[in-house]
C-alpha positions as CSV (number, residue, x, y, z in Angstrom):
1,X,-27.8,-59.3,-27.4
2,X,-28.3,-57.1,-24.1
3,X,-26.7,-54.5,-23.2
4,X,-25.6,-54.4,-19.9
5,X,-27.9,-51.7,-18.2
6,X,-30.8,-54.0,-18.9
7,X,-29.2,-57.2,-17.7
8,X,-28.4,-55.5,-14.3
9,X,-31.7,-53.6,-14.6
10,X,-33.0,-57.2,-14.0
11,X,-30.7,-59.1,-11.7
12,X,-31.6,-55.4,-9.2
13,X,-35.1,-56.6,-10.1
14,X,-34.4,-60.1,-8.9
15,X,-32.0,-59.3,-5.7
16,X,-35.0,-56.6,-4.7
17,X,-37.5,-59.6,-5.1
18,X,-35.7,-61.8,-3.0
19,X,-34.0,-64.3,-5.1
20,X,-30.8,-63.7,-3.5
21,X,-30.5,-63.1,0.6
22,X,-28.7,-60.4,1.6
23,X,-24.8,-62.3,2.2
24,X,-25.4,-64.6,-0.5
25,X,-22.9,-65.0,-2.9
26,X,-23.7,-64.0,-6.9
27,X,-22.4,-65.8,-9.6
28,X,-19.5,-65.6,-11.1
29,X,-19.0,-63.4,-13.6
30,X,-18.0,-66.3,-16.3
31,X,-21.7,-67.8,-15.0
32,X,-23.3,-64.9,-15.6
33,X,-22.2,-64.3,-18.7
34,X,-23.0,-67.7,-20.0
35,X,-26.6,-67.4,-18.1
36,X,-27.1,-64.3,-20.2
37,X,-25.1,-65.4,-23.6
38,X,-23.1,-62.3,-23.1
39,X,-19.3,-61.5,-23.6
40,X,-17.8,-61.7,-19.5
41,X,-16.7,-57.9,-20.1
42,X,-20.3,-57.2,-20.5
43,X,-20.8,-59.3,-17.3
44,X,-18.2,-57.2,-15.9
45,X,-20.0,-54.0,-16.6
46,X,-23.0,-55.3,-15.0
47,X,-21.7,-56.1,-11.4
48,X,-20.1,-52.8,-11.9
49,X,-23.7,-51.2,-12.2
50,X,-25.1,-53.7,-9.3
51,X,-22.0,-52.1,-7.0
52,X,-22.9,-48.6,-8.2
53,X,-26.5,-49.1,-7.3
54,X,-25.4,-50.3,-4.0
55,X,-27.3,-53.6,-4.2
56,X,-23.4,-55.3,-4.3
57,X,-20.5,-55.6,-2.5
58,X,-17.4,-57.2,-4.1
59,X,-14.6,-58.6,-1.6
60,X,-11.4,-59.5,-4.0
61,X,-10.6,-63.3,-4.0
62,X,-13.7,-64.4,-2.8
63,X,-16.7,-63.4,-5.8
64,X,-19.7,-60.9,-5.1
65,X,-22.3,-61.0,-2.0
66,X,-25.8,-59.2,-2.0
67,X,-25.4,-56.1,0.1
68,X,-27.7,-56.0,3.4
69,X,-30.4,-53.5,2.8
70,X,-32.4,-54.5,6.0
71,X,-32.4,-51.0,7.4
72,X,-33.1,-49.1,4.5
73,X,-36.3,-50.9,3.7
74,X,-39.6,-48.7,3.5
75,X,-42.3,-49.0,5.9
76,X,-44.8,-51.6,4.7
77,X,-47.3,-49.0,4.7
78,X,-46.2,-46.2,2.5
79,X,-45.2,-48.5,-0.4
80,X,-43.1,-49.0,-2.4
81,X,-44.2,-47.6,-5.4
82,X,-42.8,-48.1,-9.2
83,X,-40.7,-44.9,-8.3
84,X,-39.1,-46.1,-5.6
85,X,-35.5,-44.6,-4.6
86,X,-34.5,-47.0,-1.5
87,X,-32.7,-44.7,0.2
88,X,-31.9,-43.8,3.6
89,X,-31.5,-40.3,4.6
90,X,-32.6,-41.0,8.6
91,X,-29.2,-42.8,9.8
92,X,-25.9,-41.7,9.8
93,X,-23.4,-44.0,8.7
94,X,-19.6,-44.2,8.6
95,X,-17.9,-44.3,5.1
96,X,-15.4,-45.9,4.4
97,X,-15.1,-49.0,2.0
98,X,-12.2,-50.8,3.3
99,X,-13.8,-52.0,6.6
100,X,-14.3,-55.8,5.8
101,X,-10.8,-55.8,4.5
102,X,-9.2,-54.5,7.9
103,X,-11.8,-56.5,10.0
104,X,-10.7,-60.0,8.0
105,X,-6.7,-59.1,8.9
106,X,-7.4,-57.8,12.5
107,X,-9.2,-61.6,12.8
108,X,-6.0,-63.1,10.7
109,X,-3.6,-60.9,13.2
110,X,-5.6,-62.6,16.4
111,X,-5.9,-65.9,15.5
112,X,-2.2,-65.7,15.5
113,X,-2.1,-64.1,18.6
114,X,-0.8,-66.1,22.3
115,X,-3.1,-66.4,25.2
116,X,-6.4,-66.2,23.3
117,X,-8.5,-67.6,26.0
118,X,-8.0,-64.1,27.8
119,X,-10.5,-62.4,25.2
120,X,-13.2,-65.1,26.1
121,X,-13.3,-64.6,29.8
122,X,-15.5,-61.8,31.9
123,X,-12.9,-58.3,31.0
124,X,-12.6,-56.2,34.3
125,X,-14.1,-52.7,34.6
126,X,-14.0,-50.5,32.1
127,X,-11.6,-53.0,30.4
128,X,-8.1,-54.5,30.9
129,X,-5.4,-52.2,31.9
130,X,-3.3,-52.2,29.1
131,X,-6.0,-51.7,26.9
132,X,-7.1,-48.0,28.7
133,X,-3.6,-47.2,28.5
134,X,-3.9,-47.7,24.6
135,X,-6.9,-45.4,25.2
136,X,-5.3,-43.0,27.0
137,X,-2.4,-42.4,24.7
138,X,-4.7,-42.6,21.1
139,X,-6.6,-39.6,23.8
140,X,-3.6,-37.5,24.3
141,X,-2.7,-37.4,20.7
142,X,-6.0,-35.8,20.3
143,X,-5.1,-33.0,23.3
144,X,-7.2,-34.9,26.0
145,X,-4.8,-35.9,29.1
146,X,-6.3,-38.6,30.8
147,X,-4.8,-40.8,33.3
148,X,-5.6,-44.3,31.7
149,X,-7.4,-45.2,35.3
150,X,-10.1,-42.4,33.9
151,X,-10.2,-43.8,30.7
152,X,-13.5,-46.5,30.8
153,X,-14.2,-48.7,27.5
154,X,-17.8,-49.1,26.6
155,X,-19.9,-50.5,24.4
156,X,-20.4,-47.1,22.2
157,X,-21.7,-43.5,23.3
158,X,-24.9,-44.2,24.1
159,X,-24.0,-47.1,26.7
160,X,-21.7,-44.4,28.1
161,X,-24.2,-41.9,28.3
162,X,-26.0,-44.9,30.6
163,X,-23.4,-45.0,32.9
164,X,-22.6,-41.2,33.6
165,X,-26.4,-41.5,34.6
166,X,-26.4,-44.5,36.6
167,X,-23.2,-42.5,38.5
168,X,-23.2,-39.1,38.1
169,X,-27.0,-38.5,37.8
170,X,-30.2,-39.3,40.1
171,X,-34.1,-39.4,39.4
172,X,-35.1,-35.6,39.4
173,X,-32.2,-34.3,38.4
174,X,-31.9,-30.9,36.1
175,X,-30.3,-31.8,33.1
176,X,-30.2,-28.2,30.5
177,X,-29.9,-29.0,26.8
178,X,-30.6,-27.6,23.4
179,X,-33.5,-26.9,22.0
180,X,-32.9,-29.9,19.8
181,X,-30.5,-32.6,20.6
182,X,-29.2,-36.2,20.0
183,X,-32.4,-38.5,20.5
184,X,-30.5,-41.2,22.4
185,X,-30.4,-38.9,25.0
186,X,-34.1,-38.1,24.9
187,X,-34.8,-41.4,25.7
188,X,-32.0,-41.8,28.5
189,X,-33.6,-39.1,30.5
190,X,-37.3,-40.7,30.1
191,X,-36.0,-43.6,31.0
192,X,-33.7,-42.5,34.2
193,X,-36.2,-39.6,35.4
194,X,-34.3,-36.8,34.3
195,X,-35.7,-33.4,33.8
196,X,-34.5,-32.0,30.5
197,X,-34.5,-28.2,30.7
198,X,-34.5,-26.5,27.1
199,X,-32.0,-24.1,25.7
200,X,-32.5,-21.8,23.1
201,X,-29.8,-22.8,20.1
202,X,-28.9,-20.9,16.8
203,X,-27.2,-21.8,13.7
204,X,-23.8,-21.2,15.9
205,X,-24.4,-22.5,19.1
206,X,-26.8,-22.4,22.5
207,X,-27.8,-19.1,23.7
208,X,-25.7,-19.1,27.1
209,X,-27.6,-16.0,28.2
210,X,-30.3,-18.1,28.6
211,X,-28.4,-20.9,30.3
212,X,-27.2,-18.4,33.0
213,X,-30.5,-17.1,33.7
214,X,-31.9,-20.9,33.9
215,X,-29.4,-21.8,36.4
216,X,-30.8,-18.9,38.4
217,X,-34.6,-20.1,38.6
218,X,-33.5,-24.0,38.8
219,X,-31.3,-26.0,40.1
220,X,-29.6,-27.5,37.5
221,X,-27.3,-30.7,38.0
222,X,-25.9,-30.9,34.8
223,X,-25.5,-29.7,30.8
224,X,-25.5,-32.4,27.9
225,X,-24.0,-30.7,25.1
226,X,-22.1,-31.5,21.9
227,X,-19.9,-28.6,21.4
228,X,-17.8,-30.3,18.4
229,X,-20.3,-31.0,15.6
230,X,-23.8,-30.6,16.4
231,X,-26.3,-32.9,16.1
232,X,-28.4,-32.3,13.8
233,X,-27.6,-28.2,13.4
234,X,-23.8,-29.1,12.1
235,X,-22.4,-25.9,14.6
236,X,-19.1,-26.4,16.0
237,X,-19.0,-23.9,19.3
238,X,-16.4,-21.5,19.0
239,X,-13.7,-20.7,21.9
240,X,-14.8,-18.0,23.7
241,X,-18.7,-19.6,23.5
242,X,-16.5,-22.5,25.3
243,X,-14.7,-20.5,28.1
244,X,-17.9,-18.6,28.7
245,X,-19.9,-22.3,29.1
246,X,-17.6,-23.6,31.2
247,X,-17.3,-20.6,33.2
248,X,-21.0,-21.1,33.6
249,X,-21.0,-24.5,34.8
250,X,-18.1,-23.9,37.3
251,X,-20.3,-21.1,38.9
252,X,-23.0,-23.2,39.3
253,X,-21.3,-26.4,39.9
254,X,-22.9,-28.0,36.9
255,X,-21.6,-31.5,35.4
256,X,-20.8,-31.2,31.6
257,X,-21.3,-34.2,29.9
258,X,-19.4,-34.0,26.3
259,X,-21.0,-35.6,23.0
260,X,-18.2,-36.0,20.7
261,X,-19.2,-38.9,18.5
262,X,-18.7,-36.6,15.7
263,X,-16.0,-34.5,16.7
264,X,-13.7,-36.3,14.7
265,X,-15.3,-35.2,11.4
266,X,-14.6,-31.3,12.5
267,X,-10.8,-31.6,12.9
268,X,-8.9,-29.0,13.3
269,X,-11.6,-27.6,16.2
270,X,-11.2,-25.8,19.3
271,X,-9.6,-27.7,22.6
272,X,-12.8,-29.6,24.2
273,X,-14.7,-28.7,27.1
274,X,-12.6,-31.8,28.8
275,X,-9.6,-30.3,28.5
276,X,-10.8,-27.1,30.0
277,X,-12.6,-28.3,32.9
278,X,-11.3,-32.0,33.2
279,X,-12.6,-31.8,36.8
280,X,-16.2,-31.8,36.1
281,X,-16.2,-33.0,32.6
282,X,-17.5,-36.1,31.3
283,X,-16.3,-36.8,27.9
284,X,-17.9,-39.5,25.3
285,X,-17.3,-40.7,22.3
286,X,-16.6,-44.0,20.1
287,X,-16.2,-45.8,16.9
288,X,-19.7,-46.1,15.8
289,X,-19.8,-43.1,13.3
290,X,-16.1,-43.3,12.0
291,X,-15.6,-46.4,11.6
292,X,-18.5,-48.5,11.7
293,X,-22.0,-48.9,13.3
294,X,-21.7,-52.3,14.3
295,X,-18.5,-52.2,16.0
296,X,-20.2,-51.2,19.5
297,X,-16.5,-49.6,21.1
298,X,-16.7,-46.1,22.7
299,X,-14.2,-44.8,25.3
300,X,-15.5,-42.2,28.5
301,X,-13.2,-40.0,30.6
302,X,-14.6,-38.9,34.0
303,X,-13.5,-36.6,36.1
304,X,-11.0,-37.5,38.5
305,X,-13.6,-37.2,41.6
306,X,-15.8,-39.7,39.3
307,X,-13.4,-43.1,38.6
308,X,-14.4,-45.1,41.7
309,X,-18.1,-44.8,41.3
310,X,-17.6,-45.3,37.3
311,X,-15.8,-48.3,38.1
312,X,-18.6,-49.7,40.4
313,X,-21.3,-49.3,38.5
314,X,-19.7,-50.9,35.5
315,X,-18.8,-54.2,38.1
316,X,-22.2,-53.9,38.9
317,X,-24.0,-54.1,35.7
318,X,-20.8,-56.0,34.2
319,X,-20.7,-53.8,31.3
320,X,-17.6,-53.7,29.5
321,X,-17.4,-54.3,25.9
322,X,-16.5,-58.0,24.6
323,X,-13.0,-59.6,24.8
324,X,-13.1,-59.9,20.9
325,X,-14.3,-56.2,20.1
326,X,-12.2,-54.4,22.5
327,X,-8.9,-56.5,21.0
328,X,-10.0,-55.9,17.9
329,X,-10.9,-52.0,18.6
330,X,-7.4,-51.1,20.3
331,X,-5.7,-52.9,18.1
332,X,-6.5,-50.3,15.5
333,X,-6.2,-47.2,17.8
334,X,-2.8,-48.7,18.3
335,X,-1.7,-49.1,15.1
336,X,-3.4,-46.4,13.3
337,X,-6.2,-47.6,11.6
338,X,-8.7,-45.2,13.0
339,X,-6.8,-42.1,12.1
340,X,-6.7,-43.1,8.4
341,X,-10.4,-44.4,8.9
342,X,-11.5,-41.1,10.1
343,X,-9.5,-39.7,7.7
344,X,-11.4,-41.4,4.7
345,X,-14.4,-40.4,6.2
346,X,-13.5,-36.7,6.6
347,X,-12.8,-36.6,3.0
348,X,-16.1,-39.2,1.8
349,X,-18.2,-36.7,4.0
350,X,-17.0,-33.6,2.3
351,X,-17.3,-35.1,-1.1
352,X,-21.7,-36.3,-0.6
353,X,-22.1,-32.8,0.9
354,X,-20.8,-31.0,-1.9
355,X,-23.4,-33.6,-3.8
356,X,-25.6,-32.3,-1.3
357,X,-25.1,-28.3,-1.8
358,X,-25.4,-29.0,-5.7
359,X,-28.8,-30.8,-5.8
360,X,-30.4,-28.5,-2.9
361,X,-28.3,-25.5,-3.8
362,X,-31.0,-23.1,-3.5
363,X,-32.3,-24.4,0.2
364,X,-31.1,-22.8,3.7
365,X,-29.1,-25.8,4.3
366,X,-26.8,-26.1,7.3
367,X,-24.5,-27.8,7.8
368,X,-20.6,-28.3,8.7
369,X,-18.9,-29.0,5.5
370,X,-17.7,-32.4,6.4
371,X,-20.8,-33.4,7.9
372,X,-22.5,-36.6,8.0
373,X,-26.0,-34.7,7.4
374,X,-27.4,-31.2,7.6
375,X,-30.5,-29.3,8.4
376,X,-33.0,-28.4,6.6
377,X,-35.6,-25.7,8.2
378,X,-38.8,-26.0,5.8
379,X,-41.5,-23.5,6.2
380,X,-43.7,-23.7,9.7
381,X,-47.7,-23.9,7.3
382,X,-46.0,-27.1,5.5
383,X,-46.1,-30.6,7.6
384,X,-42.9,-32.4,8.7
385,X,-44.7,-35.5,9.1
386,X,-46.9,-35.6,5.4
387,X,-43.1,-34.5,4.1
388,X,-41.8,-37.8,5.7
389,X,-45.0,-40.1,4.5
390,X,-44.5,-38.4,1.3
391,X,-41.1,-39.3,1.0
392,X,-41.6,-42.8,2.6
393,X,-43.7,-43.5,-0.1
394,X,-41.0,-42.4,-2.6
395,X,-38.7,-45.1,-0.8
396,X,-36.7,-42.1,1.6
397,X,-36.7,-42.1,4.8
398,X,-35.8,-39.1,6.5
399,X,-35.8,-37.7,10.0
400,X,-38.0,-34.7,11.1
401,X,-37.3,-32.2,14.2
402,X,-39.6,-34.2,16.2
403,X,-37.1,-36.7,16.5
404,X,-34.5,-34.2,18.2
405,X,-36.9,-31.6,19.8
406,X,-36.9,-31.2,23.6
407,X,-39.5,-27.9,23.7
408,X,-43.8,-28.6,23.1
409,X,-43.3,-26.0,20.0
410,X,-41.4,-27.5,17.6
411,X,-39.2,-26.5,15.0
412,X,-40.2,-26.8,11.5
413,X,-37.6,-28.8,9.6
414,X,-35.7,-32.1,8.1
415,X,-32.6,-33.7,9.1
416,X,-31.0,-35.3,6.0
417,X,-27.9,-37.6,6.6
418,X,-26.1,-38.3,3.7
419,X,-24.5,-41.5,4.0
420,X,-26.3,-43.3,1.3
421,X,-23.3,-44.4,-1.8
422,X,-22.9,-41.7,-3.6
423,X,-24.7,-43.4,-6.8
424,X,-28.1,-42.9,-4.9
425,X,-27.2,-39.7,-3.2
426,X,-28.4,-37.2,-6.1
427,X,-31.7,-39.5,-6.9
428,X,-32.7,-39.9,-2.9
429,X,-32.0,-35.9,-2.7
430,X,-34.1,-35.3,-5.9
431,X,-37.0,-37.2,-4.2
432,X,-36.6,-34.5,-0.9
433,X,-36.9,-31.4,-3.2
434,X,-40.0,-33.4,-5.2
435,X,-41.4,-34.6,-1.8
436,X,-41.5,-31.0,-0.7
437,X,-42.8,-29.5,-3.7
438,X,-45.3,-32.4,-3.9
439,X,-47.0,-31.2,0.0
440,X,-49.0,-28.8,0.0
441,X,-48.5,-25.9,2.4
442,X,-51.5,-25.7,5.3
């Protein structure tokens, strides 16, 4: 008889050939047994493994489906090889297991729900009134107070940052930001005409000296920043580094566009920049990294000099999130869904980066300890990119500085998220240190 590491050594085997598409359903665990003459503990035990090697998910009441493993796939040209980890240490990813769960009530909860047809038709800018008020309030329990007509609903942070461009921002405009910085916003300035002006940044925060002295040889418009869990350095900008910054922008009459798509994960932190200088301040963030990726719901606060234009430019480019999201979405800032979803996350975080310190323990890691990833300087003589083929090859994928660098001399190093279940974590992280120790320096 087998045991039941080497049946679901084989059924992995057969779901990574493609017997099963991702969203099928497996058989049941009585089938499988009887497929494999085994006892249906032993089956048991098997679908346990498959759910610990994250090829699984099991949904009570309704059997076992193959898990979607689209976007950790390895590029066609690096392999697989017969060591392959399948891993993915390039995106970051909220954590929480009990999504499908809460999405299948919140759908129960609306079917049930009077005057349906109102979540089909075109929702008004920046979304229905009662729904920003929602916002508004889930704001202020977070110390941002925001009339609920400066409160817009979007389609996640990066279709905010869109619209503070479109309405805050013009073609040739100065735009300072770190030396490295979210990616998105890379692209958002390429494609709107921004000049990006670098700023030196440390392991605690941008050098404001050189801000100040930038704002003296340029004319700077505004400063993109993410002062509450940096991405990818994992700094959270300390209160007087905050007064000073917005002292700086108030003397030069610079916009300060807020990142906090992480911020959540960083609680308790300092008061945000919005709350400090809510007249200039446009603050972003959304449910994309703590609760899920594919729930495309962010919420923006403009200053109160900035609502009319916000408004038009969403009735022009009629760009407010669906009917069926947005109900969905408030219905859990409402009810408090996203605070214990952010909780879990906090805590899921904590618990793969202390995976993470023990297998890279002897590295210069940084990284906030309830961080979805940290960064990983690696020495300047030793390629990012033959790393990153290396470890495609290996079945990792990984993001180098490249990705987040806004200065022609980049810095040397790795940004590992570590949202991968937990099960794959120390084997994906093994492959990093082997990867590295694998490239020669030169």
């Amino acid at each position: 008889m087998q045991s039941y590491a080497g049946i679901a050594a084989q059924v992995a085997a057969q779901i990574r050939a493609g017997r099963w598409a991702p969203g099928d359903r497996l058989p049941t665990h009585r089938a499988l047994a009887a497929e494999w003459g085994v006892a249906i503990a032993t089956a048991t035990r098997v679908f346990t493994e498959l759910k610990r090697l994250g090829l699984v998910v099991g949904e009570p009441g309704r059997g076992s489906f193959v898990r979607d493993r689209s976007i950790r796939l390895v590029p066609p040209e690096y392999g697989p090889g017969p060591d392959t980890v399948y891993a993915d240490l390039s995106v970051t990813q909220p954590l929480s297991p009990r999504r499908a769960e809460l999405l299948r009530t919140a759908l129960r909860d609306l079917a049930g729900a009077g005057d349906l047809d109102a979540l089909l038709r075109q929702q008004p800018p920046g979304g229905r009134p009662a729904d920003r008020g929602v916002a508004a309030e889930f704001l202020g329990s977070r110390g941002i107070d925001a009339e609920s007509d400066r409160v817009f609903l979007t389609a996640g942070v990066q279709h905010g940052l869109d619209l503070v461009a479109r309405a805050a921002l013009s073609p040739g405009d100065v735009v300072a930001v770190d030396a490295l910085t979210y990616p998105g916003f890379k692209m958002l300035a390429h494609a709107h005409r921004l000049h990006l002006a670098p700023i030196p940044v440390g392991p605690d925060g941008p050098d404001l000296d050189a801000m100040e002295e930038l704002c003296l040889r340029r004319r700077v418009r505004a400063v993109y920043t993410m002062p509450t869990l940096h991405n990818p350095l994992g700094w959270v900008l300390g209160e007087q580094a905050r007064d000073r910054l917005v002292r700086i922008a108030r003397a030069n009459d610079l916009m300060l566009i807020e990142d906090a798509a992480y911020a959540f994960l960083a609680e308790p932190a300092p008061a945000p920049l919005v709350s400090r200088a809510p007249e200039r301040t446009y603050w972003l963030s959304s449910l994309s990294k703590s609760v899920a990726a594919g729930l495309r719901f962010g919420l923006l606060v403009t200053p109160p000099s900035g609502k009319a234009t916000m408004t038009h430019t969403l009735r022009v480019h009629m760009a407010s999130p669906p009917g069926l999201v947005a109900a969905v979405a408030v219905g859990w800032l409402a009810d408090g869904t996203v605070d214990a979803l952010e909780d879990a996350a906090r805590r899921s975080a904590e618990e793969h980066q202390r995976v993470l310190r023990a297998e890279l323990h002897d590295m210069d890691l940084l990284a906030h300890p309830r961080s979805y990833f940290a960064w990983l300087p690696i020495d300047p003589q030793q390629r990012m990119d033959r790393v990153a083929a290396e470890l495609s090859r290996r079945g990792v994928r990984i993001c180098t500085a490249e990705m987040f660098a806004t200065t022609p001399h980049v810095r040397h190093g790795l940004r590992i998220a570590v949202g991968s279940p937990l099960a794959e974590l120390p084997a994906a992280l093994a492959a990093v240190r082997d990867a590295l120790d694998a490239v020669p320096l030169g």
